[in-house]
Biopython code that builds the backbone (N, CA, C, O; Angstrom):
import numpy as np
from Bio.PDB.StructureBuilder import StructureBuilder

atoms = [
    (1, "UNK", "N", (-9.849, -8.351, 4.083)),
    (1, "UNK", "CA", (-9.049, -7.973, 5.233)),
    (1, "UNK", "C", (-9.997, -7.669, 6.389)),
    (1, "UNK", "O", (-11.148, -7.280, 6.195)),
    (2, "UNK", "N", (-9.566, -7.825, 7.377)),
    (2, "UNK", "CA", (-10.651, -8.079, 8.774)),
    (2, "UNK", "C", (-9.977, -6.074, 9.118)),
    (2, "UNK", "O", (-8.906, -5.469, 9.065)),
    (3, "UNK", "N", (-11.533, -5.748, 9.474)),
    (3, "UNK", "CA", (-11.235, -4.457, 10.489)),
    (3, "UNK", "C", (-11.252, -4.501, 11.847)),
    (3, "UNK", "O", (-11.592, -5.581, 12.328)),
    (4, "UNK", "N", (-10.970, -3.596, 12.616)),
    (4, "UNK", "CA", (-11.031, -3.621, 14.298)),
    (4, "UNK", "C", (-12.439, -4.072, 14.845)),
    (4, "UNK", "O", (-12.660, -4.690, 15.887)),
    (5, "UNK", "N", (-13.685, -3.451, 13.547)),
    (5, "UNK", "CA", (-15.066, -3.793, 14.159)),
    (5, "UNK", "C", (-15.231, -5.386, 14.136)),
    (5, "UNK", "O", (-15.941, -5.878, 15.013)),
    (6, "UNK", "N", (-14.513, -6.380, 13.023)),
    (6, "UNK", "CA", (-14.879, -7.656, 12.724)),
    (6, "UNK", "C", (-13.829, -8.319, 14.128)),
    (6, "UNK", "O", (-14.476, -9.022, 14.905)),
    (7, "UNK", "N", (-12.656, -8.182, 14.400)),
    (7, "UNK", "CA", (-11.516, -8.649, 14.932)),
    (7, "UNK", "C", (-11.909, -7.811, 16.384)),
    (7, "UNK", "O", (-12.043, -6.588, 16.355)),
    (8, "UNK", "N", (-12.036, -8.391, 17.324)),
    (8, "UNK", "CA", (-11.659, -7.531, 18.674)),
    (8, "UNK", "C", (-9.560, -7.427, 18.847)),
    (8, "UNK", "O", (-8.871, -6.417, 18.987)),
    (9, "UNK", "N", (-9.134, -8.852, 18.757)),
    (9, "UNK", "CA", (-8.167, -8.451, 18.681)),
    (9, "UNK", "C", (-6.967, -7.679, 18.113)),
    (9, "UNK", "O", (-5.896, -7.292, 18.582)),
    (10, "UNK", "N", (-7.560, -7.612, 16.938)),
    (10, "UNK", "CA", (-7.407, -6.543, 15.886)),
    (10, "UNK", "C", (-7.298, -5.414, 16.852)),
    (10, "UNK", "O", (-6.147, -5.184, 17.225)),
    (11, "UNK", "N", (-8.398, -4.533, 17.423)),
    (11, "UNK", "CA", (-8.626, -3.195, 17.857)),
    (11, "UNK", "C", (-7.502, -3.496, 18.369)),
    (11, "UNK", "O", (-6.560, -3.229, 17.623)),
    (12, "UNK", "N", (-7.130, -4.105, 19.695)),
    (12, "UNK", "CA", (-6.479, -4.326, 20.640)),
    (12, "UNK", "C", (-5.151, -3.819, 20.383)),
    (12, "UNK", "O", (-4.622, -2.892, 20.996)),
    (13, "UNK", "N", (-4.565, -4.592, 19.285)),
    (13, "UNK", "CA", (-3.092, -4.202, 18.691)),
    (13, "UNK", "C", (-3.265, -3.079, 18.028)),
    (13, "UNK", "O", (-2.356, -2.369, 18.457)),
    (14, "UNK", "N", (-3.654, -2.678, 17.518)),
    (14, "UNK", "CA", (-4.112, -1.255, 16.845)),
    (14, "UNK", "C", (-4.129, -0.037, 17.953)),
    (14, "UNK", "O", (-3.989, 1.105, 17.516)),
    (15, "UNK", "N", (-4.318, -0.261, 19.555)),
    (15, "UNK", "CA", (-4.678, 0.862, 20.174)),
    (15, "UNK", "C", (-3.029, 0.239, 21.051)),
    (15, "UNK", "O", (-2.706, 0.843, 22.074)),
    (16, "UNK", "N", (-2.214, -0.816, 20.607)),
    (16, "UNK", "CA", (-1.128, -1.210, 21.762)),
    (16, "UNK", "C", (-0.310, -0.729, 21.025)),
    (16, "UNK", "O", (0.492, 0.121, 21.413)),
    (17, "UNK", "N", (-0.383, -1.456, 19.086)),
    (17, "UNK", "CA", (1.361, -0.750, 18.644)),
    (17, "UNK", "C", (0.903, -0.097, 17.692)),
    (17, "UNK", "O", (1.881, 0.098, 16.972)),
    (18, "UNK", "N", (-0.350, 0.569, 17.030)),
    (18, "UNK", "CA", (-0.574, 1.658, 16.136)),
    (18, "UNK", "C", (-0.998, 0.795, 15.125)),
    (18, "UNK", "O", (-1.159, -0.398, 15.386)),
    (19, "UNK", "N", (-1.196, 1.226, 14.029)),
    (19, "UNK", "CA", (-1.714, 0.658, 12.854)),
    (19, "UNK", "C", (-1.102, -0.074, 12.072)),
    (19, "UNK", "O", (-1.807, -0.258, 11.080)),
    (20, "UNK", "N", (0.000, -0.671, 11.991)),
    (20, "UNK", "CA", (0.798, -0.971, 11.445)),
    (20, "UNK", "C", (0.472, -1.513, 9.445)),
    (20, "UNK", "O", (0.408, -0.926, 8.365)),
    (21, "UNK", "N", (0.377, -2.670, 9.859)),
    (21, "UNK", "CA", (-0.298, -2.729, 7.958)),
    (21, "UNK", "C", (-1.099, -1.411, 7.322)),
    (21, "UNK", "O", (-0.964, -1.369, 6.099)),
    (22, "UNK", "N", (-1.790, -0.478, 7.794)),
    (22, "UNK", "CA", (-2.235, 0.633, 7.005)),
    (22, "UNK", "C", (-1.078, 1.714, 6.963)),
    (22, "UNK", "O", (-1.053, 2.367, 5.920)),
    (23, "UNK", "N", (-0.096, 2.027, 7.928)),
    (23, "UNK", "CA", (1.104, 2.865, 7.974)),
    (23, "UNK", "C", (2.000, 2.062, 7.011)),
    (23, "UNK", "O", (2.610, 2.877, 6.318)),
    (24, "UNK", "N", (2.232, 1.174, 6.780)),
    (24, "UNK", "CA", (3.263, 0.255, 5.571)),
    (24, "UNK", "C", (2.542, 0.027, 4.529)),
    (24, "UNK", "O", (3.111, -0.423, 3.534)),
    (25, "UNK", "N", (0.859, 0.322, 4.488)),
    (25, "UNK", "CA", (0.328, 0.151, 3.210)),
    (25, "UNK", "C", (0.290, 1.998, 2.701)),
    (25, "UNK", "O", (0.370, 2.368, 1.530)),
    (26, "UNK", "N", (0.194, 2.638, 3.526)),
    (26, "UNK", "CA", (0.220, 4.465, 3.377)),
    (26, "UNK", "C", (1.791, 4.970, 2.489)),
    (26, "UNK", "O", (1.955, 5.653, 1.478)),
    (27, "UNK", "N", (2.790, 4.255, 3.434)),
    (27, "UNK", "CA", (3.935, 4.414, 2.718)),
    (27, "UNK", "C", (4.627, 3.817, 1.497)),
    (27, "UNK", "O", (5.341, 4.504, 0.766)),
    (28, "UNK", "N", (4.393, 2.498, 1.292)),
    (28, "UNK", "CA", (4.276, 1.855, 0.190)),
    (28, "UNK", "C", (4.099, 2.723, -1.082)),
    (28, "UNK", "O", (4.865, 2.914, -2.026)),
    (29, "UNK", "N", (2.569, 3.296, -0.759)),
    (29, "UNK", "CA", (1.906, 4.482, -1.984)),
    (29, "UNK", "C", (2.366, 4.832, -2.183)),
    (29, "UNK", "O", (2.704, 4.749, -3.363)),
    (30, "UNK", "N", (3.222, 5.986, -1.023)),
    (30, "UNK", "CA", (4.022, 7.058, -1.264)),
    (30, "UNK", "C", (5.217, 6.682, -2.023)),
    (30, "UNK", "O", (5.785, 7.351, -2.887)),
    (31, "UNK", "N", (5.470, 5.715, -1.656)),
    (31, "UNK", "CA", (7.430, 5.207, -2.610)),
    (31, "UNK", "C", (7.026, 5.044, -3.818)),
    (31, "UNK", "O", (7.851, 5.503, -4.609)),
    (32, "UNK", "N", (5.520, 4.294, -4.644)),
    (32, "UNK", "CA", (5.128, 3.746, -5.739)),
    (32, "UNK", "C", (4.949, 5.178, -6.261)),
    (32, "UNK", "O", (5.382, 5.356, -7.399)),
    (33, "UNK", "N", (4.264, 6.479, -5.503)),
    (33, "UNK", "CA", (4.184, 7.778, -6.595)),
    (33, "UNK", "C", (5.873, 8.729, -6.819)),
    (33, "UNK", "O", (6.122, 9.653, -7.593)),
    (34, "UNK", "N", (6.408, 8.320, -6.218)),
    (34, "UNK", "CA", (7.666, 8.921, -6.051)),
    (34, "UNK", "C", (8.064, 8.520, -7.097)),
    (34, "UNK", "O", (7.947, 9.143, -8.152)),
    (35, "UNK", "N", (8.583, 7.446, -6.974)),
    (35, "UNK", "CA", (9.271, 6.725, -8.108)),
    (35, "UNK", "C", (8.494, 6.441, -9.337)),
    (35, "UNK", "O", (9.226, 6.106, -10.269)),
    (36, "UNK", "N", (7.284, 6.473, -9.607)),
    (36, "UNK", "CA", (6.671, 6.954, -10.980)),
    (36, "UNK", "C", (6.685, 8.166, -11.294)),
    (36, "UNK", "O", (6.522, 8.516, -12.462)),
    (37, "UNK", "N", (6.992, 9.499, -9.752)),
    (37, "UNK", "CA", (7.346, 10.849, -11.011)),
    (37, "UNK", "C", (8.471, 10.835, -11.207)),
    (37, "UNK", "O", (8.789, 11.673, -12.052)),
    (38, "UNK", "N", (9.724, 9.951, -10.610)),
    (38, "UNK", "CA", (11.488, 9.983, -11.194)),
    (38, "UNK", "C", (11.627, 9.315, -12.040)),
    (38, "UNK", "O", (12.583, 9.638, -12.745)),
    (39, "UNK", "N", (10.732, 7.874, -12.564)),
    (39, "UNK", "CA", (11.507, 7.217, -13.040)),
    (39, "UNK", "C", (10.235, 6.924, -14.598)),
    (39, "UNK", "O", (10.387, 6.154, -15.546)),
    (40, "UNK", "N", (9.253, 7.727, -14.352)),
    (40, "UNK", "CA", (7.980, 7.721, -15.266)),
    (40, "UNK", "C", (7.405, 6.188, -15.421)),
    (40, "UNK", "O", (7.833, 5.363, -14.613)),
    (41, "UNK", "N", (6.530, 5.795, -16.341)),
    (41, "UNK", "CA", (5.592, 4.848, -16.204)),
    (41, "UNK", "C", (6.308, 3.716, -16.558)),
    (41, "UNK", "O", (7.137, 3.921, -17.445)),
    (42, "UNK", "N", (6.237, 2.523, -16.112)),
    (42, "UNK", "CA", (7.164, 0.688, -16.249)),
    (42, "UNK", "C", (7.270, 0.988, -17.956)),
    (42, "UNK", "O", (6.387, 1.732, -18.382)),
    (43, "UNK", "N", (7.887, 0.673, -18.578)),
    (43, "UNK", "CA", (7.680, -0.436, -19.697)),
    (43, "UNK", "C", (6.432, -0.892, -20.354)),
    (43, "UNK", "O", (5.817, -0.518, -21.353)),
    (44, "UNK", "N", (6.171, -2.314, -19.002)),
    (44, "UNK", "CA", (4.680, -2.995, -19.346)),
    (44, "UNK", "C", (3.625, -2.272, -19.398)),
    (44, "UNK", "O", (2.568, -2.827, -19.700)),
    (45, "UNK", "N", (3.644, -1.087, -19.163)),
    (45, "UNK", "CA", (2.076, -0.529, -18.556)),
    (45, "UNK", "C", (2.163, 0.951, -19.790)),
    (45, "UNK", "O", (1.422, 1.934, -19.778)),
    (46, "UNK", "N", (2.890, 0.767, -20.408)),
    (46, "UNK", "CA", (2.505, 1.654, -21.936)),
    (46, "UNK", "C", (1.206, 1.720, -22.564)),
    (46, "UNK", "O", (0.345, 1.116, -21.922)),
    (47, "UNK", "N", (0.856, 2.204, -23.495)),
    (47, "UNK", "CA", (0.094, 2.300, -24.404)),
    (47, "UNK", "C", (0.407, 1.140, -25.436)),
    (47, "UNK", "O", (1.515, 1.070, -25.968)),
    (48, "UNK", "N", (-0.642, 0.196, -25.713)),
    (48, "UNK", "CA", (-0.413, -1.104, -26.390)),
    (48, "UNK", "C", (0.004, -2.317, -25.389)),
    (48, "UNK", "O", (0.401, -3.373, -25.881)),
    (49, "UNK", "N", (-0.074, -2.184, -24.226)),
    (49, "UNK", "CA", (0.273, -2.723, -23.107)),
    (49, "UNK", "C", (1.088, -4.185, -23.470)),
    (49, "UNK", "O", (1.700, -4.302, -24.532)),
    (50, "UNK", "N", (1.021, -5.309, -22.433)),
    (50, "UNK", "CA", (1.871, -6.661, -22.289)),
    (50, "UNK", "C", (3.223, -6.587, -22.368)),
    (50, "UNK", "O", (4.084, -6.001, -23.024)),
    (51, "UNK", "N", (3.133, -7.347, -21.513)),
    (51, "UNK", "CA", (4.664, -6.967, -21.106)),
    (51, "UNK", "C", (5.804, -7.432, -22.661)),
    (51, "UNK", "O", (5.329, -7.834, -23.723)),
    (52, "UNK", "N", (6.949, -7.286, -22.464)),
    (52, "UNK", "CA", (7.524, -7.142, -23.773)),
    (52, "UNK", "C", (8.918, -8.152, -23.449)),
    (52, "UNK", "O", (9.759, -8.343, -24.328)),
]
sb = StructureBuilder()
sb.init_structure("model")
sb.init_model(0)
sb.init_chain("A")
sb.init_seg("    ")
for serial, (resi, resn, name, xyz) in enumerate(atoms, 1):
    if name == "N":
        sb.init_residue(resn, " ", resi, " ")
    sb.init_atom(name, np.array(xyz, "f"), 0.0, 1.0, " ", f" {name:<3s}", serial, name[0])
structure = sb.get_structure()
């Protein structure tokens, strides 16, 4: 993934509409830990793993 230092235009949109892909990659997290403490760990990802 390109940063603001590799991309000038990168910075550009970053200082016009905010961060966007790191604010939707920040929240993402947050929904993925939420819903692993309501709904506890998949199925596939047990102990003895592959999916079933």
């Amino acid at each position: 993934m390109s940063t603001a230092n590799e991309a000038p235009i990168y910075a550009q949109l970053i200082r016009e509409r905010g961060d966007v892909p790191g604010q939707t990659r920040r929240e993402a997290e947050q929904i993925h830990r939420e819903l692993a403490r309501v709904l506890g760990p998949a199925p596939w990802t047990a102990a003895g793993g592959g999916l079933r």
